[in-house]
C-alpha positions as CSV (number, residue, x, y, z in Angstrom):
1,X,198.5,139.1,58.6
2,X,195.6,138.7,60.7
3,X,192.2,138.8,59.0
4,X,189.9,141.6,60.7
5,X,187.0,140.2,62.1
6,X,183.9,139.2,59.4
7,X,180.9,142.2,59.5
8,X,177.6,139.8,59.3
9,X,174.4,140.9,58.7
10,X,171.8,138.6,60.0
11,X,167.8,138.7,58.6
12,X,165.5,137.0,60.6
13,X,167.4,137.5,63.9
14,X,164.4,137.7,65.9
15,X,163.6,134.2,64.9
16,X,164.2,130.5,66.4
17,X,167.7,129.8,63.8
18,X,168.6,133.6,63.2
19,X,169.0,134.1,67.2
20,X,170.9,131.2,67.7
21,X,173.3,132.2,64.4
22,X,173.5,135.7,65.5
23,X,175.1,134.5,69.1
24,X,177.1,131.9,67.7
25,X,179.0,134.2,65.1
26,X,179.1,137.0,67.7
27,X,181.0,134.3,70.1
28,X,183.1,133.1,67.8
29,X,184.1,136.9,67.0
30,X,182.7,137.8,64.1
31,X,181.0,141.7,64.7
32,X,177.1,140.8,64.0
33,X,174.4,143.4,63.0
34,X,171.0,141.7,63.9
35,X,168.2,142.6,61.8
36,X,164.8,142.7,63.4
37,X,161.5,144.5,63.6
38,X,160.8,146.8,65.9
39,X,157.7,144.6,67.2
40,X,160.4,141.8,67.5
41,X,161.2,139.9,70.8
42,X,165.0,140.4,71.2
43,X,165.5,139.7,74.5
44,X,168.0,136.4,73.5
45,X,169.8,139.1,71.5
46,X,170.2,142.0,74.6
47,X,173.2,140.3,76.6
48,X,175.4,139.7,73.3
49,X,178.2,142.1,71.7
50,X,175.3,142.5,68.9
51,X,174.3,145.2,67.4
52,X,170.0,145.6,66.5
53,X,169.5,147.3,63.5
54,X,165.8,147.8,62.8
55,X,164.0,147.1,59.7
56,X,161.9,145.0,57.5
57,X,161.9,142.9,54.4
58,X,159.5,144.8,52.8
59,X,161.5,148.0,53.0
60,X,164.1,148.4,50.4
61,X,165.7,151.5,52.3
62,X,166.2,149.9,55.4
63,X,167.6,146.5,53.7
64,X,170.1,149.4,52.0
65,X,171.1,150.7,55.7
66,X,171.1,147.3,57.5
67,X,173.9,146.0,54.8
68,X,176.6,148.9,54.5
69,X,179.7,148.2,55.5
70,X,178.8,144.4,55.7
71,X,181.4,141.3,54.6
72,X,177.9,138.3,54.5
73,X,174.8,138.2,54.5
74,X,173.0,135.0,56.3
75,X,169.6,134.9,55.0
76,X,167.8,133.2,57.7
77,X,164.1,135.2,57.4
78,X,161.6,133.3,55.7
79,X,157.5,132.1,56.3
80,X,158.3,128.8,58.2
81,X,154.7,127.9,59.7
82,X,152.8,125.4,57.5
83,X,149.3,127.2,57.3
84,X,148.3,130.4,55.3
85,X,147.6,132.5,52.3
86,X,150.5,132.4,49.4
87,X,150.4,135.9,49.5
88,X,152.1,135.9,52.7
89,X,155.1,133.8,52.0
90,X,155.2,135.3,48.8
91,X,155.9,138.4,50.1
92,X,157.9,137.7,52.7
93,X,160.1,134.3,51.5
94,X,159.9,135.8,47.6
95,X,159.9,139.6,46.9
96,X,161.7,139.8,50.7
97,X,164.5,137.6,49.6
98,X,164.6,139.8,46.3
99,X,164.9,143.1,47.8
100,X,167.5,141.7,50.0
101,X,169.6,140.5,47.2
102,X,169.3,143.8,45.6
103,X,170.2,145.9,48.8
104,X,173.1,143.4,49.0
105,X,174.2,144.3,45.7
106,X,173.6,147.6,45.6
107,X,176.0,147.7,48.7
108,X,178.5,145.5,47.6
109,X,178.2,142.8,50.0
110,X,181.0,140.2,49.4
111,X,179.2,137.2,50.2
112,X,175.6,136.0,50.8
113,X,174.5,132.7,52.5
114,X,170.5,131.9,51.8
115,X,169.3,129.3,54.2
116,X,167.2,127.3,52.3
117,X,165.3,123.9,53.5
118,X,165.1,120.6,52.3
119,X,161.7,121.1,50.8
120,X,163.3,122.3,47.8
121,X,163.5,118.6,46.6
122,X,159.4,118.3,47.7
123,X,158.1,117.0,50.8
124,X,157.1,113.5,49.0
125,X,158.7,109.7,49.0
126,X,162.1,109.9,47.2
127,X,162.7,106.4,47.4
128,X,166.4,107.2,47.1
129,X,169.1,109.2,49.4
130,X,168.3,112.9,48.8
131,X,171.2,114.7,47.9
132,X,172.1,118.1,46.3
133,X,171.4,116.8,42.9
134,X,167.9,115.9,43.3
135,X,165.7,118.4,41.3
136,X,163.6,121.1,42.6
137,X,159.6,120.7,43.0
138,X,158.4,122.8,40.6
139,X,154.9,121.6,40.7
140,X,154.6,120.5,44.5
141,X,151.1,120.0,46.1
142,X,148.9,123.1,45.3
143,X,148.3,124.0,49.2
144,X,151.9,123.5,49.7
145,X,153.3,127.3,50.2
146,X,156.5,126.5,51.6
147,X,158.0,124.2,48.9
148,X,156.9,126.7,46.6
149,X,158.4,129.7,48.9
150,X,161.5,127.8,48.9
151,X,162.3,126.5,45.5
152,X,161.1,130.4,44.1
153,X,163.6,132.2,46.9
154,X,166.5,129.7,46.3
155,X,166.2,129.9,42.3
156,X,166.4,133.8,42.9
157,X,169.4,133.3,44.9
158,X,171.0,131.3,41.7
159,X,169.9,133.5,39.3
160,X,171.5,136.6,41.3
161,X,174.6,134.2,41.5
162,X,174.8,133.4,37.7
163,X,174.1,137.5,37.1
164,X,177.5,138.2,39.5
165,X,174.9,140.3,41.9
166,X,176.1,138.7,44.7
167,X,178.4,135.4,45.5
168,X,176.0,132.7,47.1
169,X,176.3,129.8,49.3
170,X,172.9,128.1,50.1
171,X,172.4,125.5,52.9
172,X,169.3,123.0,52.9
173,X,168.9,122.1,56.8
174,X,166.1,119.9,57.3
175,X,163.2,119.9,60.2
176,X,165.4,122.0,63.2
177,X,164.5,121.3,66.9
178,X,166.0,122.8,69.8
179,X,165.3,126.0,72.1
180,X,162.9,128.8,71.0
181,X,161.9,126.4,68.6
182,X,158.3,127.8,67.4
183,X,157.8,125.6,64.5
184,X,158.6,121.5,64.5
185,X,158.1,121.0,68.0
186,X,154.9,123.1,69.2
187,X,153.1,121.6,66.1
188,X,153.7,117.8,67.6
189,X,152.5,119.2,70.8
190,X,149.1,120.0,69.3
191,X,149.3,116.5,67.3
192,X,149.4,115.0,70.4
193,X,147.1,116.8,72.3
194,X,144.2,116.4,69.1
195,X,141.7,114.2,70.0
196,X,141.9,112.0,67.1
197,X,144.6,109.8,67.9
198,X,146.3,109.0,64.1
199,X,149.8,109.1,62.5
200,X,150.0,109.0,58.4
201,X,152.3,106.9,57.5
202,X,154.6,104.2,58.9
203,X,155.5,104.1,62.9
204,X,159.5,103.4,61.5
205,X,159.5,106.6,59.2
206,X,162.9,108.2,59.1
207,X,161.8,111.7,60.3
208,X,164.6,114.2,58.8
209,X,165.6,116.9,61.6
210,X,168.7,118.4,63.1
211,X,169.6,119.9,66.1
212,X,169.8,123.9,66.0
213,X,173.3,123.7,67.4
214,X,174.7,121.5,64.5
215,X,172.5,123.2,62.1
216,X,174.0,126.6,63.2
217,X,177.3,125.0,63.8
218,X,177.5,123.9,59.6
219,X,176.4,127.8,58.6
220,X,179.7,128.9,61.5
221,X,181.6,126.9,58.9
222,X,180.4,128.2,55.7
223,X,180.8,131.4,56.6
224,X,184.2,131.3,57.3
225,X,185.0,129.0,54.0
226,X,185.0,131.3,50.6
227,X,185.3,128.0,49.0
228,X,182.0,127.2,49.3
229,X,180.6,129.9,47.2
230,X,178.5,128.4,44.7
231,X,177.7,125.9,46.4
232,X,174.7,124.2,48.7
233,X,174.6,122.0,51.4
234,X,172.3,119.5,52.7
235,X,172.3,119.9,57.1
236,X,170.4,117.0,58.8
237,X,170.9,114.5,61.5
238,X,173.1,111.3,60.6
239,X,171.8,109.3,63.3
240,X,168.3,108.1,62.0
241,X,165.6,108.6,64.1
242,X,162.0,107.6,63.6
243,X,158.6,109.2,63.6
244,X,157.2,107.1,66.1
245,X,160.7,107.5,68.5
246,X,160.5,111.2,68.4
247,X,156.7,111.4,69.5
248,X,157.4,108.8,72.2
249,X,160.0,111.1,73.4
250,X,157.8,114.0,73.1
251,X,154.9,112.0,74.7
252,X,156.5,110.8,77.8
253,X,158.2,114.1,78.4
254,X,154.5,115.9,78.5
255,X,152.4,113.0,79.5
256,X,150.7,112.5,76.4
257,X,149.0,109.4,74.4
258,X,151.0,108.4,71.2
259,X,149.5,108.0,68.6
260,X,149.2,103.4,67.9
261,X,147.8,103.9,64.9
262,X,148.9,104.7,61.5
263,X,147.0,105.7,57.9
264,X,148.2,105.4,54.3
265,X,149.3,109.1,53.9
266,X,147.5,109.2,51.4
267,X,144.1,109.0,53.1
268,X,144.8,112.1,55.7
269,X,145.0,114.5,52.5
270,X,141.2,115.3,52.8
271,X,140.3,115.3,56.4
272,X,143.0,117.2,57.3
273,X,142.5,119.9,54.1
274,X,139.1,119.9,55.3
275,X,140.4,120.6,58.9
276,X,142.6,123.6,57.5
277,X,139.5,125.1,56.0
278,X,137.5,125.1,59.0
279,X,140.1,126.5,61.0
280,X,140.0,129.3,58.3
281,X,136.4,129.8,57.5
282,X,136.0,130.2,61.4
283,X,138.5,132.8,61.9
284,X,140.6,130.8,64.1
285,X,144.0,132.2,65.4
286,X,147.6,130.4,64.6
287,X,147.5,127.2,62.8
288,X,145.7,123.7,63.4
289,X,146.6,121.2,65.1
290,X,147.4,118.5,62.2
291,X,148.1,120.5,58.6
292,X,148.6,118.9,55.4
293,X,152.6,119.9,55.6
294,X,153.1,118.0,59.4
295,X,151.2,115.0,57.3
296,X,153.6,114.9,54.5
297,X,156.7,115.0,57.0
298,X,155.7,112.3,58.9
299,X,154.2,110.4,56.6
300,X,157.1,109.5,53.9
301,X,160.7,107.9,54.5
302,X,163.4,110.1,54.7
303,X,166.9,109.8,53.6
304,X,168.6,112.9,53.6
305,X,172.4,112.5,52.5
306,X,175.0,115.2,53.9
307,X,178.4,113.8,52.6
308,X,179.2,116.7,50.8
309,X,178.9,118.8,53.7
310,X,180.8,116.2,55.7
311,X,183.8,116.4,53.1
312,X,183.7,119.9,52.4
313,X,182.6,122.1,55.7
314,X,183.9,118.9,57.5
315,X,180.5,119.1,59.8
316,X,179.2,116.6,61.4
317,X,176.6,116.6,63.4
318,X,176.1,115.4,67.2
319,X,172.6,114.8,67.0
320,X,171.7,114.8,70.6
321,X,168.3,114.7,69.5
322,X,167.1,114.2,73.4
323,X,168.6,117.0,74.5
324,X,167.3,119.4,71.9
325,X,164.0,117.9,72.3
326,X,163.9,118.7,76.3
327,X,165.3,122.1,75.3
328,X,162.5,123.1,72.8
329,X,160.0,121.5,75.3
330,X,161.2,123.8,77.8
331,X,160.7,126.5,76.4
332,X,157.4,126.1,74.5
């Protein structure tokens, strides 16, 4: 007998990866409730079989309506920028993804997928492939919200698990590139634009990133596998790529000087927390041009291994990292 099609709810639908998920599960015939706020740009959302339910993460009753009569929850919303007070991505990437999970149970949602991020191990030198098994960051870098956003919302997620609240899967992409992207690649635009020309780091840094369509692809596939609950996945390219190739490609493409020379990471803690401040202190709109968090990406080695997911969701990626570049570019 043939399986009715799966009722997905998706958070963070407005967004860069819960757009491109929303589309991607609607094509593939899933029936997709998009959850958005009502100051959100949904325009990517308007020509697809989709249906915009209206709320907000810090509204328990709405979280309630948007997940009746839903199979999954994908879990995409979350404080992705690298600049700002705790107190936002704690409300938003914590007590959000809390009220969620309650709403979820409380409606007896059959599945929930968290998209989590590769900062859960800490944005820091390994020195070893980075697998599932790596420990969380509890103590990472005090000015560094987003580790601590994500290893708080994803422990939540386990703890809800362990409690039988709700049935997770959680997937760990790394950096994500590709069209509407608002985050990775706008923020090596305005590296490349400040007029301090200086990478931390080594030139022949492994950066970790994959390209939204394999990244959306691998949560397509976990979705439609129940025998992944319980489990998490690590999403990122397999083809290596270095720092210093991706901002050549991101140069040459906007006509901009690369950066020739590179720092001890180290040393760029201070200017650039000093930097951050500034921007604050003056009131400035939007984020710097070189934070603390783009330092720490670029400026440590990289190896993110994805053989679990390889063997289990039997993903692998394409990594046309070109093409996902020129499509972010374009619209930026």
């Amino acid at each position: 007998m043939e399986r009715p099609p799966l009722r997905v709810l998706v958070t963070g639908a407005s967004g860069f990866i819960g757009g491109h998920t929303c589309n991607v599960l609607s094509q593939a015939g899933a029936t997709v409730r998009a959850l958005v706020r009502r100051t959100s740009d949904i325009r990517h959302l308007e020509k697809s079989a989709i249906e915009i339910c209206y709320g907000d993460l810090s509204d328990p009753d709405s979280l309630r309506s948007a997940c009746k009569n839903i199979d999954i929850v994908v879990h995409t919303a979350a404080v992705v920028g690298s600049f700002g007070d705790w107190s936002h991505y704690y409300e938003i990437g914590v007590l959000g993804t809390e009220r969620l999970i309650e709403a979820a149970h409380q409606e007896g949602v059959a599945r929930f997928v968290h998209l989590s991020s590769i900062a859960v191990y800490g944005l820091k030198p390994h020195g070893k492939p980075v697998t599932e098994s790596v420990e969380f960051d509890h103590v990472p870098q005090s000015w560094n919200h987003y580790v601590r956003e994500k290893v708080i919302s994803e422990e939540l997620i386990w703890k809800a698990h362990a409690a039988g609240k709700i049935r997770a899967t959680t997937l760990r992409p790394s950096i994500v590139i590709g069209a509407r992207d608002r985050n990775a690649v706008p923020r090596m635009i305005d590296m490349l634009t400040f007029p301090i020309s200086l990478m931390a780091g080594k030139p022949s840094n492994r950066l970790p990133i994959v390209c939204i369509d394999d990244c959306v692809d691998a949560i397509a596939r976990v979705v439609e596998k129940d025998d992944t609950i319980g489990k998490s996945y690590n999403i990122s390219g397999h083809r290596h790529i270095a720092v210093a190739d991706v901002l050549q490609l991101v140069g040459n493409k906007r006509n901009l000087r690369v950066p020739s020379t590179y720092l001890p990471t180290s040393l760029l803690f201070a200017p650039v927390g000093l930097l951050e401040w500034g921007w604050a202190k003056i009131g400035k709109s939007g984020e710097p041009p070189i934070t603390r968090i783009s330092i720490v990406l670029a400026g440590y080695d990289y190896e993110i291994s994805c053989q679990r997911a390889h063997q289990e969701l039997g993903w692998f990626p394409k990594d046309e990292y070109e093409s996902a570049l020129e499509a972010a570019l374009a619209t930026v």
